[in-house]
N, C-alpha and C positions, 0 to 999 in steps of 0.2 A: 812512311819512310823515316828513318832514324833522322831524327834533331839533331845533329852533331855543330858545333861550331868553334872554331879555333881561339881560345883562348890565352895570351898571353902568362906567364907567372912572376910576378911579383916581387917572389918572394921563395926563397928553397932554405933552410934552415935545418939542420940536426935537434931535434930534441931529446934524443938518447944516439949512443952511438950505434942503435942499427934502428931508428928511425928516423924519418925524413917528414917534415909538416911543409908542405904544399900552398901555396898561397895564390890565389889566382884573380886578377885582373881582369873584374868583369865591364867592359865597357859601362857606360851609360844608355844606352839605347838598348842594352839586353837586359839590364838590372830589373824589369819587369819580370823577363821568362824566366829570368832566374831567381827571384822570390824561393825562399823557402821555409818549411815549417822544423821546427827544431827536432832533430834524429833523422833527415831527412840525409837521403846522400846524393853523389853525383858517379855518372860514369863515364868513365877516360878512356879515352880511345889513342893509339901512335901505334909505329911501326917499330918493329925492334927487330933486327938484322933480316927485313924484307918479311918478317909474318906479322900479320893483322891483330894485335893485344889489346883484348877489353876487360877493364877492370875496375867494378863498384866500390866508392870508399863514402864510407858518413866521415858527414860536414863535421866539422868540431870548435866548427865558428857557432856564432849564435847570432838567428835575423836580426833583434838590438844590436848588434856590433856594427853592422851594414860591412861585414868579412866575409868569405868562402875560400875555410881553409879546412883541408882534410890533412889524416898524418897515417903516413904508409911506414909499415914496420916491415922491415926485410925477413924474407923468410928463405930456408934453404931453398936454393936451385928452381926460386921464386922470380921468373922471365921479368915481370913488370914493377915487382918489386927492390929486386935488383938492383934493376934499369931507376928509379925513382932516389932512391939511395947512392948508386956510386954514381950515376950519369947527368941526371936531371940537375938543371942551374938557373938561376934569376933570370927571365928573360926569353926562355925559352915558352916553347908553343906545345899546348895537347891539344887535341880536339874533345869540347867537354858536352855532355848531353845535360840537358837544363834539371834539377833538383826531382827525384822522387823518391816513394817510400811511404809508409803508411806508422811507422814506432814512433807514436805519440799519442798525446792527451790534446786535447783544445785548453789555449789559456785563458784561465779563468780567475782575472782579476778582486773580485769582489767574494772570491768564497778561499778561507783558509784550506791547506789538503796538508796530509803526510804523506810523502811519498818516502818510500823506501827504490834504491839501485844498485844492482851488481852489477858488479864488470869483470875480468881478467883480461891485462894485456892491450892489446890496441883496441879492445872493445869498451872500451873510456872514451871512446870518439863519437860517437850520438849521445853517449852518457854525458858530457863534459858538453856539449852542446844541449840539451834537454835540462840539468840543471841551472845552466849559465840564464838561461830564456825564463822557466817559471820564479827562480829565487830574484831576478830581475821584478817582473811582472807580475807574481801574487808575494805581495808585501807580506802575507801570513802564512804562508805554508813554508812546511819542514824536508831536511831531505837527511837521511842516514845514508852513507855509501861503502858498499863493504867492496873492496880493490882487491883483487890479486893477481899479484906479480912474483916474480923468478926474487928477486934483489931489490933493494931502497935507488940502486942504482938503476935499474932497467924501468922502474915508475914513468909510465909516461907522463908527461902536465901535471908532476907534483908540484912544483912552484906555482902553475896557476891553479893549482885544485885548493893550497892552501893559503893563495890570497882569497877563493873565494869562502874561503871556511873565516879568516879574518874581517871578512865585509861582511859577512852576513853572520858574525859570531851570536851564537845561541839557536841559530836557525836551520846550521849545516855541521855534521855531525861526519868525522871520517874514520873508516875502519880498516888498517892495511893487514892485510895474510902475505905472508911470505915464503915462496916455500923451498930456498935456499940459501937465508939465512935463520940462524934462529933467536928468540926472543925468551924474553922472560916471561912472558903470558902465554901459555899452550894455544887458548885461543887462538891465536893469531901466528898460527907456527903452523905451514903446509896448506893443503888445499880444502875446500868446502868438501866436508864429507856430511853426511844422515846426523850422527852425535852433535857437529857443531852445529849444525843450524837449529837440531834442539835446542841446543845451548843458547842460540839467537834468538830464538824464540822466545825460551821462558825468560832470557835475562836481558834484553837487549829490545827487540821487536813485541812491540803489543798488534800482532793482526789484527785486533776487533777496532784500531784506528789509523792501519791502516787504509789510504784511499786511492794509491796507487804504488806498484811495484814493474821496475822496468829489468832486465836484464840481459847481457849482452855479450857472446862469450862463444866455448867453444859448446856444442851438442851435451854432449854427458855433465856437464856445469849444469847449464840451464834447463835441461828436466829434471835431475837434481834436485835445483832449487826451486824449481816449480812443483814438482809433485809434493816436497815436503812443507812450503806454504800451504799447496792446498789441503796438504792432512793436520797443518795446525791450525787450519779455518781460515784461508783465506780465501775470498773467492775468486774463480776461477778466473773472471772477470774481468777482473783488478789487476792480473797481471799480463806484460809484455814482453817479448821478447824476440830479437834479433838474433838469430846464427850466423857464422861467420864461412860455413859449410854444412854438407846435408852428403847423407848419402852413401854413407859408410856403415850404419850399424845393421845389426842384423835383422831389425823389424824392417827397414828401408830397403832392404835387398828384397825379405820375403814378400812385401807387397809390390815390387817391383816386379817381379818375377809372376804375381796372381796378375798385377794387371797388360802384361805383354800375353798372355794366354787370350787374352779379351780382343787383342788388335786385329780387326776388317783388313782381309790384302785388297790390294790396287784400289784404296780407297781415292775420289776424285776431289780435291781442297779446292778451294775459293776462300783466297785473301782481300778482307778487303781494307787499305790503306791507303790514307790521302786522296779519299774520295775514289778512288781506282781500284778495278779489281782484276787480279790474278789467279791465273788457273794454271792448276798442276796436279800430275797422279803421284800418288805416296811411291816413292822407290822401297823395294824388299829391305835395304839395310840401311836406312833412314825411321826410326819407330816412334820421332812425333817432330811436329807441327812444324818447330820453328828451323830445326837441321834439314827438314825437305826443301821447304820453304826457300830456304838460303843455298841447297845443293841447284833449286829450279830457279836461282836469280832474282828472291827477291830479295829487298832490302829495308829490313826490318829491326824495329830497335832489340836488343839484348844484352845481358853483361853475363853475370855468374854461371847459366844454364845448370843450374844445381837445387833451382825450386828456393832459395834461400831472399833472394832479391822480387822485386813485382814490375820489371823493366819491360818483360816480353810478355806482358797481363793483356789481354785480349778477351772478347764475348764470341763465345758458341751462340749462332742465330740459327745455325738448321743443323742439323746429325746429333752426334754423340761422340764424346770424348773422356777417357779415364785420365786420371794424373797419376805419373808415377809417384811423385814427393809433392806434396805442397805447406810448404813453410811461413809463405807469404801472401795467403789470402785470407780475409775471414770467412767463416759460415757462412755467413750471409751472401756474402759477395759470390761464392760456389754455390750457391743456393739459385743466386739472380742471374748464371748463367756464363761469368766469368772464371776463366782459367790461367795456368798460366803455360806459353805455346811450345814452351822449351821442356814442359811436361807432360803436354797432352796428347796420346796416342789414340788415335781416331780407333772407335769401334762398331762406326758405319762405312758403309759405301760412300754417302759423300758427306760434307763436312763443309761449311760455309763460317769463316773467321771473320771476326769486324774487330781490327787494331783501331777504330775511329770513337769506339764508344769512351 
């Protein structure tokens, strides 16, 4: 069953004028569940004019702060964002699900690292949490941060990005792209293309130190800047990233489309959650796990259903199941039998889920 619990705010503020930073008032008796690791996020749950709105935002607080604040950036004819932006005020109540996510490193005090992180736009919000946590806690690591944004004004947390470039001077390094206004340096005029991150490459970024790269943005950014790391040697490894959507290009449709070709009719699920298990047949215009699930009455956690988040992450224990997108698990973890349920269309007769694992 979904963790939801009503949380109080704090705290509602403007940090640009069409973003909103969230401040949330975690009791003490929950401050345990709600522990989090830094690029972790939360998902909010309210009602907005009588339909059900779930929606994923990374923290952009950092655990040293003992804060859990996200910052929602309005987007057009965006229900929840919106609602966050023109409605939401100090005092007010969401129902918040307790921290996850998987965009991170382990802090590791005692060994120096370079990390390198991109961002564009409100995807500075796990970034801005992730730096604040390791340049806190490893006294010797470095971080380079290349930003882009629309304008100098639309920056989110430039003031706090470059107090923390002043605290930790020589050890945090900031690179802004802008791509409507212009500058004197070409570099730094419009958006990450092929040429410029050559250009970071040979004059700016030495790959061969560094020890981690995070990235955090829209789709065509972040393969971008991941494909051309990994042709200047970085490896694959070493880097992270976060989407902010999934789902739209055209390799995503074509494997969408091979794997609904794959999908078992009247396949018979078994969920099992909170120790309890539920039984239901796959409906014809239901083609995975977790819109059956929810169409058959149960009630299961999820936020983005876009393969992008790891909210509705569950283990296949018996059958078989394809995913149409998955953005949000590693190898491994698809390897040991985990999916994610808002992805997975059964390609057996029956199909046994454990949301317990």
């Amino acid at each position: 069953m979904s963790k939801f619990h009503k949380i109080k705010l704090s705290e509602v503020y403007k940090e640009t004028a069409d973003c909103s930073v969230l401040t949330f008032d975690i009791p003490e008796d929950l401050k345990d569940e709600f522990k989090f690791t830094q690029g972790q996020y939360l998902t909010l749950k309210t009602d907005i004019e009588g339909e059900e709105v779930r929606r994923s935002y990374s923290l952009c607080s950092s655990p040293v702060e003992d804060e859990w604040k996200v910052a929602v950036k309005k987007i057009p004819g965006g229900l929840f964002s919106t609602f966050a932006n023109e409605v939401l005020k100090t005092g007010d109540e969401l129902e918040v699900m307790e921290p996850n996510g998987s965009f991170f490193t382990e802090v590791n005090g005692k060994k120096a690292k370079n990390y390198i992180v991109f961002a564009a736009g409100s995807g500075i919000t796990p970034i801005l949490s992730i730096l604040k946590t390791h340049l806190a806690l490893e006294p010797d690591s470095t971080f380079k941060l290349f930003y882009l944004n629309r304008t100098a004004k639309s920056i989110i947390f430039k003031e706090e990005i470059e107090g923390l470039r002043n605290k930790y001077f020589g050890r945090f390094e900031i690179f802004y792209f802008l791509t409507k206004e212009h500058r004197d340096i070409p570099l730094l005029n419009g958006r990450f293309t092929q040429e410029k991150l050559n250009e970071l490459t040979s004059r700016i970024i030495n790959v061969n130190n560094v020890d981690e790269c995070f990235i955090c943005g829209p789709e065509e950014m972040i393969f971008l800047i991941r494909d051309e790391l990994q042709q200047a040697g970085l490896d694959k490894e070493k880097i992270h990233f976060e989407l902010f959507s999934s789902g739209n290009t055209k390799q995503d449709k074509n494997r969408i489309a091979k794997v609904l070709e794959h999908r078992a009719e009247n396949t018979e699920v078994t969920i099992i959650d909170g120790g309890k298990e539920f039984h239901f047949p796959m409906e014809d215009h239901y083609d995975n796990i977790l819109d059956g699930a929810l169409a058959a009455g149960a009630d299961l956690p999820y936020a983005c259903k876009g393969g992008v988040c790891s909210t509705c992450k569950c283990k296949i224990v018996e059958g078989t199941v394809e995913m149409k997108i998955n953005y949000a698990l590693e190898k491994e973890e698809v390897e040991s039998g985990f999916a994610l349920s808002c992805q997975s269309v059964p390609t057996s007769k029956k199909v046994v889920v454990d949301f317990d694992v």
